[in-house]
C-alpha positions as CSV (number, residue, x, y, z in Angstrom):
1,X,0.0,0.0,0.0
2,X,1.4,3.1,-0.8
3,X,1.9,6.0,1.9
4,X,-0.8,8.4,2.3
5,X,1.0,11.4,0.6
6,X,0.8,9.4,-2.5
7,X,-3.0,8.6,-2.1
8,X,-4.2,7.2,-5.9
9,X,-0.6,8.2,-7.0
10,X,0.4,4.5,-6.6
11,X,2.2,4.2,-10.4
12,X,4.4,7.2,-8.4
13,X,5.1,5.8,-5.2
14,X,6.7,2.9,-6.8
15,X,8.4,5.0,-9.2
16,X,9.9,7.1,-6.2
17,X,10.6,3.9,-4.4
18,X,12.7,2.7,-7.0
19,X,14.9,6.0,-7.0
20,X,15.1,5.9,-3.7
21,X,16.1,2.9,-3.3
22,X,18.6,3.0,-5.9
23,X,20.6,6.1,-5.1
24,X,20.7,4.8,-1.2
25,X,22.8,2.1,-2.5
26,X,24.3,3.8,-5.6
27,X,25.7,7.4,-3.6
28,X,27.9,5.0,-1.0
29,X,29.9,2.9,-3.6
30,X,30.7,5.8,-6.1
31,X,31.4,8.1,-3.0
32,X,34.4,5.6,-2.1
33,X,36.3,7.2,-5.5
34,X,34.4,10.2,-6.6
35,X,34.9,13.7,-5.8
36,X,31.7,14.9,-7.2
37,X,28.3,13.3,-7.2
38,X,25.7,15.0,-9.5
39,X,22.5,14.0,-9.5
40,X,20.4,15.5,-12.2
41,X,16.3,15.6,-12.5
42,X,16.2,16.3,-16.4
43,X,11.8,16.8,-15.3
44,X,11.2,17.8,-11.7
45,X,7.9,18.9,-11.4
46,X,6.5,19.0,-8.9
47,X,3.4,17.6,-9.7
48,X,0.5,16.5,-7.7
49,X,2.8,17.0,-4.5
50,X,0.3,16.2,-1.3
51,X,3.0,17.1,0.9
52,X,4.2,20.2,1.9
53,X,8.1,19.7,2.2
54,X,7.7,17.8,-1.4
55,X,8.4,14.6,0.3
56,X,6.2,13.1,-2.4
57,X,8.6,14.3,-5.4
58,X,11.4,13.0,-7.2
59,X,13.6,15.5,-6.3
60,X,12.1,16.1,-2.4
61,X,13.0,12.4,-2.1
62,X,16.8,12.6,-3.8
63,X,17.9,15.3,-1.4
64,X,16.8,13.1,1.5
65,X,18.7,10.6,0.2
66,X,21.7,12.5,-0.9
67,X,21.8,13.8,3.0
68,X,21.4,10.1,4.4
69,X,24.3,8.6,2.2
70,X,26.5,11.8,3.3
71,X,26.3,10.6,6.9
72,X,28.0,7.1,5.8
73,X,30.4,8.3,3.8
74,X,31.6,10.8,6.2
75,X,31.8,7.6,8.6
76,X,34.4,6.4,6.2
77,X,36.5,8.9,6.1
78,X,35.3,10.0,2.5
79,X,33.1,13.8,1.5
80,X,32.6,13.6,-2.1
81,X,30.8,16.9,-2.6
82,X,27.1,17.0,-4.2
83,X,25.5,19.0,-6.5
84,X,21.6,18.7,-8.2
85,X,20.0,20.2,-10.8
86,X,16.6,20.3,-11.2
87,X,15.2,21.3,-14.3
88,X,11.0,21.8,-15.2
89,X,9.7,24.0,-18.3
90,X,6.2,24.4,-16.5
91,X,6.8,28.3,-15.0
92,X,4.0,27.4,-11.9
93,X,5.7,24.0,-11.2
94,X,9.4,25.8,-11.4
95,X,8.2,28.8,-9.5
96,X,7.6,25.6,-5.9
97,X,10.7,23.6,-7.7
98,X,13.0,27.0,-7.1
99,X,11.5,27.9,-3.9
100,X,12.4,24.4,-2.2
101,X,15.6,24.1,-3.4
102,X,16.1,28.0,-2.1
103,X,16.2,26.7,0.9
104,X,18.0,24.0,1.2
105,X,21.6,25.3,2.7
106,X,23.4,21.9,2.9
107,X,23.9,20.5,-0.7
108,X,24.4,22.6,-3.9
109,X,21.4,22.7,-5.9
110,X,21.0,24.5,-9.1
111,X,17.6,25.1,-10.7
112,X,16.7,26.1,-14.5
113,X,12.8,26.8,-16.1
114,X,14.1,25.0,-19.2
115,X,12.7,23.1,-21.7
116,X,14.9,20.4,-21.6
117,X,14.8,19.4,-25.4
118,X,16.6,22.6,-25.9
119,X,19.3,22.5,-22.5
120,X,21.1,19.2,-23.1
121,X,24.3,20.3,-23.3
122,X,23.8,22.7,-21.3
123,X,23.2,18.9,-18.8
124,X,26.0,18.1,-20.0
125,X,27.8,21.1,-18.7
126,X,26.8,21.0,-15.4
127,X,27.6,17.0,-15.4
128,X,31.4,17.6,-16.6
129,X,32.1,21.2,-14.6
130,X,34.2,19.1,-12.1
131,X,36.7,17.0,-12.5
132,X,36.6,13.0,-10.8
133,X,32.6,14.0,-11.2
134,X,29.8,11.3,-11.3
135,X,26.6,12.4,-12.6
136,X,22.9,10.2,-12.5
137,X,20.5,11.4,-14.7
138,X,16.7,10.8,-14.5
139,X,14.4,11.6,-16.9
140,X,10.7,11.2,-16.6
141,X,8.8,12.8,-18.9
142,X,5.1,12.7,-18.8
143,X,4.7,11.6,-23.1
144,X,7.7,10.5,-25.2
145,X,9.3,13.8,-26.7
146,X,12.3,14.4,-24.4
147,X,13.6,10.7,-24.6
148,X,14.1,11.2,-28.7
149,X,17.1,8.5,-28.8
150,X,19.2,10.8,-30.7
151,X,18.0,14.1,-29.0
152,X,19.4,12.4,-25.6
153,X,22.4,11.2,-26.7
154,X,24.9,13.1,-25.5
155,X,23.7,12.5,-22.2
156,X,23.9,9.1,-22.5
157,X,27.3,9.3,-23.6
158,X,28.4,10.8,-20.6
159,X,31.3,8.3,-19.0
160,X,31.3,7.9,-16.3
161,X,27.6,8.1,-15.8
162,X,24.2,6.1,-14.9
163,X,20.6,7.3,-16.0
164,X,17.4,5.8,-15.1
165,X,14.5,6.6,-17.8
166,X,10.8,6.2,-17.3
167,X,9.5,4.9,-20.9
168,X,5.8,5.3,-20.6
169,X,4.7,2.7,-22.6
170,X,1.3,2.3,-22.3
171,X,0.7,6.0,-23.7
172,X,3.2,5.1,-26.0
173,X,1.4,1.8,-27.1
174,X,-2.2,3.6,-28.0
175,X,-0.4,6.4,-30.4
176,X,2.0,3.8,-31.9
177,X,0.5,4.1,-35.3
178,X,-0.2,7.6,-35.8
179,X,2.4,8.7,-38.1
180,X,2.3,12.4,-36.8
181,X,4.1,11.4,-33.6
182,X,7.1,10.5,-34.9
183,X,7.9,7.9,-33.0
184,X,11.0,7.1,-35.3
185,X,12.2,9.6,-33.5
186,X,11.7,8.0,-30.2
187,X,13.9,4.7,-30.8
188,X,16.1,5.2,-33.5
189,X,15.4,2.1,-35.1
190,X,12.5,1.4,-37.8
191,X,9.3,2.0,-35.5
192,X,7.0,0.3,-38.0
193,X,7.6,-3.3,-37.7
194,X,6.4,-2.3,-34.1
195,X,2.4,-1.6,-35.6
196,X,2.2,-5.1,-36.8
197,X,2.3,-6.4,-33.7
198,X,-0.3,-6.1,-30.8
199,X,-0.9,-6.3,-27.2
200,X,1.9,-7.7,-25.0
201,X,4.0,-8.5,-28.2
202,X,4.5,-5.1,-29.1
203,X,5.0,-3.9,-25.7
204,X,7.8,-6.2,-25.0
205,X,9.0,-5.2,-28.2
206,X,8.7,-1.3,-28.0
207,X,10.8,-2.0,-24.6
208,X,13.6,-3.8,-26.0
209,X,13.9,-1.4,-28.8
210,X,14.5,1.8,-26.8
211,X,16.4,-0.7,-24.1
212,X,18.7,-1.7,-27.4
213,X,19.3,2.1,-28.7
214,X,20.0,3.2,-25.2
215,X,22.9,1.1,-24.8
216,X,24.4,1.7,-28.2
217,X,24.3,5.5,-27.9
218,X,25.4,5.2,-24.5
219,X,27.9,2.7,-25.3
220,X,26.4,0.9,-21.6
221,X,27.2,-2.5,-20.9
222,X,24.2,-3.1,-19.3
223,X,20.4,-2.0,-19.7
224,X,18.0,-3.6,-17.2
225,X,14.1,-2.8,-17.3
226,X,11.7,-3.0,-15.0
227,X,7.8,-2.9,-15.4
228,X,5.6,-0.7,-12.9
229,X,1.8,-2.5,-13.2
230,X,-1.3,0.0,-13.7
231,X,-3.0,-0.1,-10.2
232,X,-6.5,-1.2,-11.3
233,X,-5.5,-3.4,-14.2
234,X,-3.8,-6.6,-15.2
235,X,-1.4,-4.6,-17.5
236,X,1.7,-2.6,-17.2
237,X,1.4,1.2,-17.3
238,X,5.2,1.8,-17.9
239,X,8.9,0.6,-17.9
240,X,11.4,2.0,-15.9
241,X,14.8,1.5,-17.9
242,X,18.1,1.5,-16.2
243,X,21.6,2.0,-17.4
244,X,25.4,1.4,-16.7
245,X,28.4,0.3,-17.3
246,X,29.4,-1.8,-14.9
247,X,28.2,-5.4,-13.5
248,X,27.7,-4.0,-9.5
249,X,25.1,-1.1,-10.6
250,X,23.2,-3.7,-12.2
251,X,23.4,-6.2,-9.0
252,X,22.5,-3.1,-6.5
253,X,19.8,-2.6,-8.8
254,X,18.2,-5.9,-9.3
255,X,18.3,-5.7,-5.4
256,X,16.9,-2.8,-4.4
257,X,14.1,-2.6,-7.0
């Protein structure tokens, strides 16, 4: 059951939980080498936030994490600094996204009202402005748009690096045919042997498609997915796609989703 903040936002909860999880695990081990941790919400929001310290956001629950996985490292004898940036296009969202983050003293946090399809290498920038720097990138968008394979890339290609995509396939799935949406576009690949085929066929393929182009433009070693079901329905609502280059990301998370 999912906390009460996230009342009929079950899909998100798990979505969250995921994160959550992941970084708790993921900040420690790359904090043993790392100078820099950067931690990068490509589409923050908030949205539908039922809390009012945005504990029920991606990004309210990455700077609790970020502060938790501090405390162990500094037990260790290591202080890998940590930057976020949090990014939304919507000016009302940004205007509760910038007056959060305003406040928060303890971790350096950036915030930009961009449209992301026309920042990434401005990402990029703020990724590489340190040197011995790890950035993790999320990016969930509410349609398809901003994951355009080749619109993403350089992102992607950034080594080191780790990025954890929310593919939202069952919106995906109903506008599959309509050639207007470009969905080319979307997985880099030729999109319509994907209309011949129906139901859970097509969605298993639309998944390993993007899955397949993220790890050649990334150049990752490994792509794992994950489906999140739809809470009233025998059927998945979307994928969450992770991706890295080495064996132990995919181990921690395996575990901790």
């Amino acid at each position: 059951m999912a906390p009460p903040r996230y009342e009929d936002r079950e899909q998100t909860a798990v979505k969250h939980e995921i994160l959550a999880r992941y970084l708790s695990a993921f900040v420690p081990i790359v904090g043993n080498w790392a100078s820099d941790i950067a931690y990068i919400d490509c589409l923050a929001g908030p949205w539908e936030s039922a809390d009012a310290n945005f504990a029920d956001t991606s990004f309210g629950r990455a700077i609790a994490v970020l502060r938790s996985t501090r405390t162990v490292l500094e037990s260790r004898g290591k202080s890998p600094t940590m930057r976020c940036l949090f990014i939304e296009r919507d000016p009302v969202a940004y205007s509760k996204l910038k007056q959060y983050s305003d406040e928060i003293t303890d971790i350096e946090v950036m915030t930009r009202n961009w449209d992301l399809t026309q920042h990434i290498q401005d990402v990029v920038s703020f990724a590489k402005e340190r040197d011995k720097s790890f950035p993790f990138v999320f990016i969930d968008p509410k349609g398809w748009e901003p994951l355009q394979i080749e619109l993403v890339r350089p992102i992607l290609a950034m080594a080191p690096g780790e990025a954890l995509i929310n593919l939202m396939t069952s919106w995906i799935t109903r506008f599959l045919s309509d050639e207007s949406k470009h969905f080319d576009r979307l997985l880099g690949t030729d999109w319509q042997k994907l209309i011949q085929l129906r139901g859970e066929e097509q969605e298993e393929e639309l998944v390993n498609s993007y899955a397949s182009a993220v790890r050649a433009v990334g150049n990752f070693n490994y792509v794992c997915t994950l489906p999140v079901m739809k809470p009233d329905q025998d059927a998945f609502h979307f994928y969450m796609i992770y991706a890295t280059r080495h064996l132990r990301g995919v181990e921690v998370f395996k575990h901790q989703a």
